[in-house]
LUMZADREN-43680 format. One line per 5 residues: number of its first residue (from 1); their letters; for each residue x, y, z of C-alpha. Coordinates in nm, 3 decimals. Layout:
REM LUMZADREN-43680
NUM> a> X Y Z | ... .
***
This chain:
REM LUMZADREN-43680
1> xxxxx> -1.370 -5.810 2.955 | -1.121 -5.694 3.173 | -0.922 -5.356 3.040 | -0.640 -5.240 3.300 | -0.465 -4.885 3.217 .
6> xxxxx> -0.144 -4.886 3.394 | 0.240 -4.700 3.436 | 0.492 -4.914 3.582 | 0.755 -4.660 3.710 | 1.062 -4.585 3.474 .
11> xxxxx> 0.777 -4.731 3.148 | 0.540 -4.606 2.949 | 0.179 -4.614 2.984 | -0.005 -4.929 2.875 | -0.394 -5.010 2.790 .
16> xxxxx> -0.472 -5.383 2.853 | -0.745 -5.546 2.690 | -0.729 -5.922 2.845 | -0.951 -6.210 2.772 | -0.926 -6.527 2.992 .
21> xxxxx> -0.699 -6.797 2.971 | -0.553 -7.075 3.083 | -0.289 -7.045 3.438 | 0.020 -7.179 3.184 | -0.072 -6.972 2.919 .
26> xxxxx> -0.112 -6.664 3.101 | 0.008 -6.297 3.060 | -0.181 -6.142 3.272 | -0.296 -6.254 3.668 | -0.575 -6.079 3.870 .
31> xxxxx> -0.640 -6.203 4.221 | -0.815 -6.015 4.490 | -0.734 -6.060 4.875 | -0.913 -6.376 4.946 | -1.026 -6.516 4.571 .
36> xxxxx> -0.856 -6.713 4.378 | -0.629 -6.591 4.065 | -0.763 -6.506 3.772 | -0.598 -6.563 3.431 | -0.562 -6.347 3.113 .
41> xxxxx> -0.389 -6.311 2.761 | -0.340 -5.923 2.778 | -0.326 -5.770 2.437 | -0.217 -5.412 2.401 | -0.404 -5.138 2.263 .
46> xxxxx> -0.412 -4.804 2.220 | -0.497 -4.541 2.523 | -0.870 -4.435 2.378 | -1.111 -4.199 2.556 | -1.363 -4.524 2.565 .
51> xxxxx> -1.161 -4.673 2.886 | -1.332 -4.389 3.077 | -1.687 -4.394 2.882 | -1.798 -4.654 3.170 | -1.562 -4.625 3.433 .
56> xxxxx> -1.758 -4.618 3.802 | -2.042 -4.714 3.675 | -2.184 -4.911 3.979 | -2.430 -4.763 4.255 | -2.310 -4.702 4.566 .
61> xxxxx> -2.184 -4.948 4.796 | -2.378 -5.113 5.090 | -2.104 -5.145 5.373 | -1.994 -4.875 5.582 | -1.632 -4.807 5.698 .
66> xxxxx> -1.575 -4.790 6.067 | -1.581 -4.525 6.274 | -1.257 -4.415 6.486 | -1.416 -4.547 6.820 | -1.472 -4.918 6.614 .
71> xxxxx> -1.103 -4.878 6.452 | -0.933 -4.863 6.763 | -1.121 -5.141 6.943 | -1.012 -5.367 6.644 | -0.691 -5.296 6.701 .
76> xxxxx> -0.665 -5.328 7.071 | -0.816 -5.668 7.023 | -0.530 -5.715 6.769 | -0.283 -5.639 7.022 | -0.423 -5.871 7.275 .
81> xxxxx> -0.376 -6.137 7.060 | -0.076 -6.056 7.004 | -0.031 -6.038 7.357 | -0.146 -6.396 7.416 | 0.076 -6.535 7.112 .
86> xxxxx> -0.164 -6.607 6.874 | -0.043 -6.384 6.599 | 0.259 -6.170 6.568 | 0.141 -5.889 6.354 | -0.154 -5.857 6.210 .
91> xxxxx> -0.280 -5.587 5.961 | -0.600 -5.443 6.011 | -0.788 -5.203 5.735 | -1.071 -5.006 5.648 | -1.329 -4.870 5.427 .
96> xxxxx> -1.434 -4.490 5.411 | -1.677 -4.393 5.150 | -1.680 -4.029 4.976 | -1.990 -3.919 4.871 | -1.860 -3.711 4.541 .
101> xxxxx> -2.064 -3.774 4.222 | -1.869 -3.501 4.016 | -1.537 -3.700 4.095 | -1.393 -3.692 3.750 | -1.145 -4.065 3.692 .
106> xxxxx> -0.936 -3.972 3.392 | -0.832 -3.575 3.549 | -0.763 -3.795 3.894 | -0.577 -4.075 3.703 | -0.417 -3.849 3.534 .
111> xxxxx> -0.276 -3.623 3.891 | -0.156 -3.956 4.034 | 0.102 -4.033 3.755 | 0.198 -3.689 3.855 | 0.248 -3.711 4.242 .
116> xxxxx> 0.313 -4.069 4.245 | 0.609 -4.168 4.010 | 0.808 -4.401 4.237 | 0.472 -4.606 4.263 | 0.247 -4.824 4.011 .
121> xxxxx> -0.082 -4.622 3.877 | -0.327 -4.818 3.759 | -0.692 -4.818 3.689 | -0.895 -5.132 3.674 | -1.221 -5.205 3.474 .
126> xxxxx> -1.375 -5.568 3.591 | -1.698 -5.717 3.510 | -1.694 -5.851 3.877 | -1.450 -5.593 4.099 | -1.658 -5.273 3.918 .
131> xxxxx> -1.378 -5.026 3.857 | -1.075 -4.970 4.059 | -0.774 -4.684 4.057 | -0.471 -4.601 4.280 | -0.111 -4.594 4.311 .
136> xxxxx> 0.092 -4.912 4.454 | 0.416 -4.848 4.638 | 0.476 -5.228 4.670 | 0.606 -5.427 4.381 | 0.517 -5.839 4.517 .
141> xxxxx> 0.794 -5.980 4.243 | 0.943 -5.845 3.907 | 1.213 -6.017 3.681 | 1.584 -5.886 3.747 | 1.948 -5.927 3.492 .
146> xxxxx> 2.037 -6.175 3.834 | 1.722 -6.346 3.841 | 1.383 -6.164 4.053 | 1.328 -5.944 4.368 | 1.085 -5.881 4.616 .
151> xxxxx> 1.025 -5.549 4.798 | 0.946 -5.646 5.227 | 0.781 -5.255 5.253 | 0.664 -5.231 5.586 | 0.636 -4.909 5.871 .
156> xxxxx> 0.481 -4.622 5.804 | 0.576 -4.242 5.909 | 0.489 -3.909 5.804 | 0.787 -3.739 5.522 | 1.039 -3.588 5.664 .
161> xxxxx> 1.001 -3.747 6.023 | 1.333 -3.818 6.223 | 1.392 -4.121 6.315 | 1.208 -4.466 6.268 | 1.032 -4.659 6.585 .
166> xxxxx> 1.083 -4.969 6.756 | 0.716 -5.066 6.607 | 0.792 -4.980 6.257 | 1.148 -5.196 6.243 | 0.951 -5.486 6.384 .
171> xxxxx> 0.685 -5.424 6.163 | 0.930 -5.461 5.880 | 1.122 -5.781 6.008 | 0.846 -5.948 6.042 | 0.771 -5.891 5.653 .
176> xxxxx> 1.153 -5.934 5.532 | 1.178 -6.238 5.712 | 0.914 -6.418 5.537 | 0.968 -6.271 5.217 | 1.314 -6.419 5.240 .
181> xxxxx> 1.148 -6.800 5.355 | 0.957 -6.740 5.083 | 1.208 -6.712 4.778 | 1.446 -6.979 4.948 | 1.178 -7.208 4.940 .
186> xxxxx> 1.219 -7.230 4.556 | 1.574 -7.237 4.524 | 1.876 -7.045 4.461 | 2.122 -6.786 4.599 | 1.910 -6.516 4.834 .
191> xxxxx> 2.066 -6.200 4.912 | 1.913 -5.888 5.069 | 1.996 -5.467 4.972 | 2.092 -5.243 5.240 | 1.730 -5.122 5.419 .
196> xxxxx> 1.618 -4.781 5.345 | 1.364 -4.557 5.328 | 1.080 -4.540 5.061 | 0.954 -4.214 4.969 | 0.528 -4.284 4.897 .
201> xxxxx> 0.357 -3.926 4.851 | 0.302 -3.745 5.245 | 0.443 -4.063 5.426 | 0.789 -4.322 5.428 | 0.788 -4.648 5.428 .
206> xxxxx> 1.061 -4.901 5.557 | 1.208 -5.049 5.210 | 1.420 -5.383 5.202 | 1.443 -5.576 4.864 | 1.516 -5.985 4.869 .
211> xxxxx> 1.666 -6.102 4.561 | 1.739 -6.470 4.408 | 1.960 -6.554 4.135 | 1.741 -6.855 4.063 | 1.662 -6.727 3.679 .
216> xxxxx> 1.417 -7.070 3.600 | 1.169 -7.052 3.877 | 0.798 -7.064 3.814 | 0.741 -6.693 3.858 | 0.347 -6.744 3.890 .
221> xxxxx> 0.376 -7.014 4.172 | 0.626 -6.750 4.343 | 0.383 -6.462 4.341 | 0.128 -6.768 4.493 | 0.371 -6.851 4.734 .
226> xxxxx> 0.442 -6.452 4.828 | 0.063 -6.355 4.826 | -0.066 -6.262 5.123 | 0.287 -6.069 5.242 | 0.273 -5.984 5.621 .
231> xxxxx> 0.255 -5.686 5.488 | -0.080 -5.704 5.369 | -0.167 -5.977 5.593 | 0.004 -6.023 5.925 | 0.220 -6.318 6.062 .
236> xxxxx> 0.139 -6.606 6.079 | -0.103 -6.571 5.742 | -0.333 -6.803 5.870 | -0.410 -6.728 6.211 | -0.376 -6.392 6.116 .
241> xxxxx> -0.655 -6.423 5.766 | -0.864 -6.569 6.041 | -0.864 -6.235 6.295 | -0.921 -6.032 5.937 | -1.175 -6.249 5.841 .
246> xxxxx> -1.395 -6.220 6.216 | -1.299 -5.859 6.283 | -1.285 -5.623 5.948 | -1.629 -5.700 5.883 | -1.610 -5.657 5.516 .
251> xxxxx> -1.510 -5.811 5.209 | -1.142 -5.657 5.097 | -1.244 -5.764 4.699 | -0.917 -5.626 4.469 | -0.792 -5.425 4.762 .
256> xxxxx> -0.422 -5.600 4.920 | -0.468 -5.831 4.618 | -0.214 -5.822 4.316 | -0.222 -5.823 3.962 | 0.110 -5.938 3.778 .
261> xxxxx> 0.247 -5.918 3.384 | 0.451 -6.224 3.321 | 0.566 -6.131 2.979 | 0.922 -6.102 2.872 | 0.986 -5.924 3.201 .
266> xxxxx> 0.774 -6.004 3.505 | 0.635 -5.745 3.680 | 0.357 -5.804 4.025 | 0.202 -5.502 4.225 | 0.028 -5.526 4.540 .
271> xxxxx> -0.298 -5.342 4.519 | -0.257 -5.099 4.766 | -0.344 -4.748 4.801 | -0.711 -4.839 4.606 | -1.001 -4.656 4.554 .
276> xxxxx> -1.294 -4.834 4.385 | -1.510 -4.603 4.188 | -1.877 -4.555 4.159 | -2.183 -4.305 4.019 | -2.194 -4.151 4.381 .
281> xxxxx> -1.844 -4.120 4.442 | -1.555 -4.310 4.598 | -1.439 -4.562 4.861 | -1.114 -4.537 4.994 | -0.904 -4.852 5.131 .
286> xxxxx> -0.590 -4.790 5.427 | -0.439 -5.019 5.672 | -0.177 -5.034 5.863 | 0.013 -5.331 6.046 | -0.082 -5.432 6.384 .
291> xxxxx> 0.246 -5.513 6.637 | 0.226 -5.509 7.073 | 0.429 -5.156 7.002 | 0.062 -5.057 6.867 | -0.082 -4.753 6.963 .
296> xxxxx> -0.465 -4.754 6.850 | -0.527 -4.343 6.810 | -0.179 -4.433 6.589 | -0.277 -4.657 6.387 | -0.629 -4.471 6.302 .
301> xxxxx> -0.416 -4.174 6.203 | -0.214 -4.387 6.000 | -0.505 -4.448 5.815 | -0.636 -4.078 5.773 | -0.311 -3.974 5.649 .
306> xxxxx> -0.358 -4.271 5.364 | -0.687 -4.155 5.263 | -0.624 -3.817 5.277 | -0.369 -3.859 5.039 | -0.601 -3.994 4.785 .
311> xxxxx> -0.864 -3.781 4.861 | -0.676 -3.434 4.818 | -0.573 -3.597 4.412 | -0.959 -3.643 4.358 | -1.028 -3.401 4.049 .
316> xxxxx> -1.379 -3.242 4.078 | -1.585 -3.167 3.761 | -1.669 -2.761 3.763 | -2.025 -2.816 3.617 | -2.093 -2.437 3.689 .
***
C-alpha cells in the first residue's frame, strides 16, 4: 500500500493511506520522472507512530552519484548542444549517497516542517519507490476561487544575493513560456502575476505564477500535459528527455516526478528537493537547469548548496 504523510503550506498535516484505482476515479496520482501515473483512492487516517515502524527499510543503493570532474563534463556537453541548437535548456541532476545508518526519519521530517514552511513536506512509503522525504518548493497545478495556477520556478541563487543573472531570467522564460502554452492549450482566459522572488531555505528562486479562469478543465490531463516542466526537464522535453536519458546515467525513480490530490481542491507538487531513505543512510537528489550562460564549476555548486541543505536537517540518533 502506498501511505504518504504530507503538509501542504497554510494546512494541516495529513496521513494518506491509498489503495489503487481507476485514472477517473482517482484522488490521489503518483508518477515518477519517466513512469507512467499511478492512481489511488486516498483515505485519511490518523498520524500513528507505525508510518515510521518501516520507513527506509531497503539496503543500500547500487548507483553512484558523480563526481565534480563527471558533473561538469555533463554539463559542458549540455551547453554544446545547446550551442548547436539542439536543445535550449536542459536540466541536468545528480545522485550523492550519505552513508548515515543512525539517520533518524520522523526527528528529520519533523525539522523540515520547521525550516521549510513556504514549501510541501512530504514523506513517501511505496512498495516500488522504497521510502522517500523532502520539501517541494514547486507546486505543478492547484485549484484557485478564478479557476487553477501554475508556479514557472526557475533560477537559482544563494539568499540574500543582489541581483539576478542573465542565465537565471532565461532560465525562467524558458519555463514560464511553456507553462503558459501549456494552460492555453486547454482553454480559457491566461493571465500571469508580477515575477518575484521565492524564498526556498539557503537559496531564491525566480517565481512567476500562470493562472486560467477555465474552472471545468480536466485537472488530471493538465498536470499530464504540464509534467515534465522545463523546469525539471529542459526545452524542448523531448530532445531534451533524450540528453537526460544518455548522459545522467541513472534512473531519476520519484525524484522531478509529482504526486497530486484532486479532491475538492486540487493540489500537484513537483518532487523536488528528495531524499530516498534506506538502512545505511540517505541519497540526496539536486539539479539545476542547463542554459549557454552555463558555467559548469556553477552549476556543481548549485548542486552542493541543494544537498547541503538537506543534509545539515538530517537528525542523528545519539545511541551513546
Amino acid at each position: 500500500m502506498l501511505e504518504v504523510l504530507l503538509r501542504i503550506p497554510n494546512q494541516n498535516i495529513r496521513m494518506l493511506h491509498c489503495r489503487p484505482s481507476d485514472a477517473e476515479r482517482a484522488t490521489f496520482v503518483l508518477r515518477g520522472f519517466s513512469k507512467k501515473a499511478s492512481h489511488y483512492i486516498a483515505e485519511n487516517k490518523s498520524e500513528t507512530g507505525d508510518f515510521w515502524s518501516d520507513f527506509a527499510d531497503q539496503p543500500k543503493p547500487e548507483t553512484q552519484g558523480k563526481i565534480a570532474e563527471e558533473y561538469q563534463e555533463m554539463v559542458q556537453s549540455a551547453i554544446k548542444e545547446i550551442e548547436q541548437q539542439v536543445v535550449q535548456k536542459v536540466v541536468l541532476s545528480r545522485q550523492f549517497f550519505w552513508d548515515c545508518p543512525n539517520a533518524n526519519a520522523q526527528e528529520t521530517f519533523n525539522a523540515l516542517l520547521k525550516f521549510y514552511p513556504t514549501c510541501t513536506v512530504f514523506a513517501i512509503k511505496h512498495p516500488e519507490y522504497g521510502s522517500w522525504m523532502g520539501a517541494s518548493p514547486e507546486v505543478l497545478l492547484e485549484s484557485t476561487e478564478l479557476g487553477y495556477r501554475s508556479m514557472s520556478l526557475a533560477g537559482t541563487r544563494l539568499k540574500n544575493a543582489t541581483r539576478w543573472g542573465n542565465k537565471e531570467l532565461e532560465e525562467q522564460k524558458f519555463v514560464t513560456n511553456e507553462v503558459h502554452r501549456s494552460l492555453k492549450a486547454f482553454g480559457g482566459k491566461i493571465s500571469r502575476d508580477k515575477q518575484t522572488t521565492f524564498n526556498a531555505g539557503p537559496v531564491e528562486h525566480l517565481l512567476t505564477w500562470i493562472n486560467t479562469d477555465n474552472h471545468s478543465l480536466d485537472s488530471k490531463s493538465l498536470v499530464e500535459e504540464l509534467h515534465p516542466t522545463p523546469a525539471i526537464c529542459g526545452s524542448p522535453a523531448e530532445k531534451a528527455q533524450e540528453f537526460i536519458a544518455q548522459y545522467e546515467g541513472y534512473d531519476r525513480s520519484l525524484y522531478a516526478g509529482y504526486f497530486g490530490l484532486f479532491e475538492q481542491q486540487v493540489h500537484a507538487t513537483v518532487l523536488l528537493r528528495s531524499m530516498q531513505w534506506f538502512t545505511s543512510g540517505v541519497q540526496f537528489y539536486a539539479g539545476g537547469g542547463i542554459t549557454k550562460d552555463s558555467v559548469p564549476l556553477d552549476e556543481w555548486m548549485e548542486t552542493e548548496h541543494k544537498i547541503s541543505a538537506l543534509k545539515e536537517l538530517i537528525q542523528i540518533n545519539d545511541n551513546r
